[in-house]
C-alpha positions as CSV (number, residue, x, y, z in Angstrom):
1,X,70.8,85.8,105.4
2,X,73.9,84.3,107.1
3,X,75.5,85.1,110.1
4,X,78.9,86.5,110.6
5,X,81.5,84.6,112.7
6,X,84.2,86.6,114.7
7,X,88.3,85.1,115.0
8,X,90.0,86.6,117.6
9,X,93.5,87.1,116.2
10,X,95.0,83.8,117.3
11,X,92.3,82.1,116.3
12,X,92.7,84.6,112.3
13,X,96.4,83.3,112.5
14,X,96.3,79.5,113.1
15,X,93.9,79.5,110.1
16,X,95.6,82.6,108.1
17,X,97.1,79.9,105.3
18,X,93.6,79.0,104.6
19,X,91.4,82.3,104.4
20,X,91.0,85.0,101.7
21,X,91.7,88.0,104.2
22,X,89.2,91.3,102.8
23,X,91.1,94.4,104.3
24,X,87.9,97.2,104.1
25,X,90.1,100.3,105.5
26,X,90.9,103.3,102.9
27,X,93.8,102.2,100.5
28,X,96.2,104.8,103.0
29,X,95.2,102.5,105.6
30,X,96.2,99.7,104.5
31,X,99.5,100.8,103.2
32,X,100.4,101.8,106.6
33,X,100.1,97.8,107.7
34,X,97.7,95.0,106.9
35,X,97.4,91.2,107.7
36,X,99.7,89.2,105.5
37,X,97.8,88.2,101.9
38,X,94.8,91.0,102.6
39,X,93.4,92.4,99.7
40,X,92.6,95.7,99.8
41,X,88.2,96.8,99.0
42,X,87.7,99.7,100.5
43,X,84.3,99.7,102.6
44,X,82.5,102.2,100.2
45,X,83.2,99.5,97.0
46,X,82.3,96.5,98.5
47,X,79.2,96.5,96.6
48,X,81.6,96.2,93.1
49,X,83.4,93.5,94.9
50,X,80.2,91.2,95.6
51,X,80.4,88.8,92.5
52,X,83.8,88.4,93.4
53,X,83.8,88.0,96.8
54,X,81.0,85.2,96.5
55,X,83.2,83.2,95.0
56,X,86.2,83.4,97.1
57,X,83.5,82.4,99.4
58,X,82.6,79.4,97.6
59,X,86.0,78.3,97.9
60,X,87.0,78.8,101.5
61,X,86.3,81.2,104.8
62,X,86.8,84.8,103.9
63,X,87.8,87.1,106.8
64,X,86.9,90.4,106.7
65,X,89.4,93.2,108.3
66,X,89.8,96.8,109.3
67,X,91.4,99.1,112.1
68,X,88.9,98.0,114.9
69,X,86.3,95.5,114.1
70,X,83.3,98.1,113.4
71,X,84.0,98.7,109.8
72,X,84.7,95.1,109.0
73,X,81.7,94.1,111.2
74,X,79.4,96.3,108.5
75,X,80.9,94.6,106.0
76,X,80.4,91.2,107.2
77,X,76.5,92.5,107.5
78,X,76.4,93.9,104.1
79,X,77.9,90.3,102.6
80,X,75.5,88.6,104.3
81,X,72.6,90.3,103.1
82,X,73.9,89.1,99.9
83,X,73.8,85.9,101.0
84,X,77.8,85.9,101.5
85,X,79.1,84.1,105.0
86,X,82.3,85.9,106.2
87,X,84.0,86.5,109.4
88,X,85.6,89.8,111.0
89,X,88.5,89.7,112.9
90,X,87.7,90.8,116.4
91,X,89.6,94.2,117.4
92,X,90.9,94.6,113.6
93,X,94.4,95.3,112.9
94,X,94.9,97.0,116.6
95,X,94.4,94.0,118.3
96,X,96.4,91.8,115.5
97,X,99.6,94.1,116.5
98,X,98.8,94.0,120.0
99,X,98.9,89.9,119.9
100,X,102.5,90.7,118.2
101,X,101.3,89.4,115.1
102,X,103.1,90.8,112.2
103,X,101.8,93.4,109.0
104,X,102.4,93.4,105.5
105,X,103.5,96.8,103.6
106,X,102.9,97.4,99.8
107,X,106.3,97.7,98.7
108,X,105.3,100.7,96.7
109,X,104.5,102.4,99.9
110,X,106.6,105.1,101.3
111,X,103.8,107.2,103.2
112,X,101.0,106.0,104.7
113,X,98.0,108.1,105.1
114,X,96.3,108.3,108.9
115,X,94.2,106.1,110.2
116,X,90.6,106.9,109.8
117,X,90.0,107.0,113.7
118,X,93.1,109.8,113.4
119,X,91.7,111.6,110.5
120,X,88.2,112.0,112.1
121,X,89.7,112.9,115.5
122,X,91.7,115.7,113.9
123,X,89.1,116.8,111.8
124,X,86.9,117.0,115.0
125,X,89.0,118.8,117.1
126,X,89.8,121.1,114.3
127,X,86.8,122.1,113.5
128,X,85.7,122.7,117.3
129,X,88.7,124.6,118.3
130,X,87.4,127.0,115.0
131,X,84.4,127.0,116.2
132,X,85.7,128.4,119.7
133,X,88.1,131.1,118.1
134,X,85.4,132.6,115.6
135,X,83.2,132.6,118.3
136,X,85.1,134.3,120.5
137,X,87.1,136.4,117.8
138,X,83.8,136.9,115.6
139,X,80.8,136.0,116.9
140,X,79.2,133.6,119.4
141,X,77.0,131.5,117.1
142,X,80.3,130.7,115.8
143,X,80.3,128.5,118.8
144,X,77.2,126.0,117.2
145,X,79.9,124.4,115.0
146,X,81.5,123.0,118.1
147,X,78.1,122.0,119.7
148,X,77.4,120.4,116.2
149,X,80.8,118.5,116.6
150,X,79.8,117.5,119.9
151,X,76.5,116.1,119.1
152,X,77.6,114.4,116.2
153,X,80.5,112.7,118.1
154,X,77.8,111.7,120.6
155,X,75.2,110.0,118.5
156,X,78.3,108.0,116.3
157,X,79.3,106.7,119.7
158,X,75.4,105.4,120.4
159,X,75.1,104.2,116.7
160,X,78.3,103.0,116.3
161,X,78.5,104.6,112.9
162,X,80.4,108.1,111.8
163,X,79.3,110.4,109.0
164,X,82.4,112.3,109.3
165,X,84.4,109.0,108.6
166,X,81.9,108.3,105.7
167,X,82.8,111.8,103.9
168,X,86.6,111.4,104.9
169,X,87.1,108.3,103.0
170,X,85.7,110.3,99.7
171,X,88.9,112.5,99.8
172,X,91.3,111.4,97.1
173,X,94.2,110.4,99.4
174,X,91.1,107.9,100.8
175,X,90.5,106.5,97.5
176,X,91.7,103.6,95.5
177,X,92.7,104.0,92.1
178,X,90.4,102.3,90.1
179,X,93.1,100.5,88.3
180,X,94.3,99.5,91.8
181,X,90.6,98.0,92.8
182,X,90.5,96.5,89.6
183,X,94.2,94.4,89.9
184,X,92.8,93.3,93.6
185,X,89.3,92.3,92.2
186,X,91.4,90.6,89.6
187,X,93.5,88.8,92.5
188,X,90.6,87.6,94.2
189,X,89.0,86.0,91.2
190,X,93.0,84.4,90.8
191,X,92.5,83.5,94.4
192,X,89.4,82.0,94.4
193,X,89.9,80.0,91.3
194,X,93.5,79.0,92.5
């Protein structure tokens, strides 16, 4: 198993010309702003991207990319326990604007969906402040879906991992078209044998 490397952004941008950038954040995401030349695999199909992604490997440094770092760091994990070495960018995209380094939109794009880390934190604080009003309006064991909320919130924060994310990105808007993760799988093949 290999070991991932992490670029700090200035470090991802110096060497951008020469990397095959892996963007891992739901295709809403990514519309909203990604790293010049990323190609767009959504976390949960990285395992169809494997094949394809060795061999961009076999050509040069892939860089593996989300909002934050902690998706693209499980990704980095999951490559390597295909034998795959890759690199995340530390801090993700946040920390690539934040250096005041530019992003690419699709020029389809005329919405873009939330960020994940905005989806989940409005699905949280929904679903406790329902919690709260049926308890109080209904019935007080109404008031375990906010202490559920709570507790889950608690142990992603010590795992470093979030279910509610995880079911999140299964909504349609969260979800690539298969013909669009086919013409990016397509891409990296071009890419790699370019």
């Amino acid at each position: 198993m290999t070991t991932p490397t992490t670029f700090d952004p200035r470090q991802a941008h110096a060497r951008l010309h020469e990397l095959t950038v892996i963007d891992v954040r739901t295709p809403g995401e990514y519309a909203g702003g990604h790293v010049p030349g990323a190609l767009n695999i959504p976390l949960d199909q990285l395992d169809r991207a494997v094949p394809d992604v060795r061999t961009a490997a076999e050509r040069g440094d892939v860089l593996v990319v989300c909002a934050s770092g902690a998706r693209s760091e499980n990704a980095c994990r999951v490559l390597a326990e295909h034998g795959i070495a890759t690199a995340t960018l530390a801090g993700g995209t946040a920390a690539w604007t934040a250096g005041g380094y530019d992003t690419h939109r699709p020029e389809a794009a005329t919405k873009a969906t939330w960020s994940m880390e905005r989806q989940v934190r409005f699905t949280a604080g929904t679903v406790v402040l329902l919690g709260l009003l049926l308890g109080l309006a209904v019935h007080p064991a109404f008031q375990l879906l906010s202490a559920g909320i709570a507790g889950g919130l608690v142990f992603s924060a010590v795992t470093d991992t979030c279910g509610m994310a995880v079911m999140l990105a299964r909504l349609p808007h969260n979800r690539p078209r298969r013909a669009d993760l086919d013409a990016t799988l397509a891409r990296l093949r071009g890419t790699a044998e370019s």
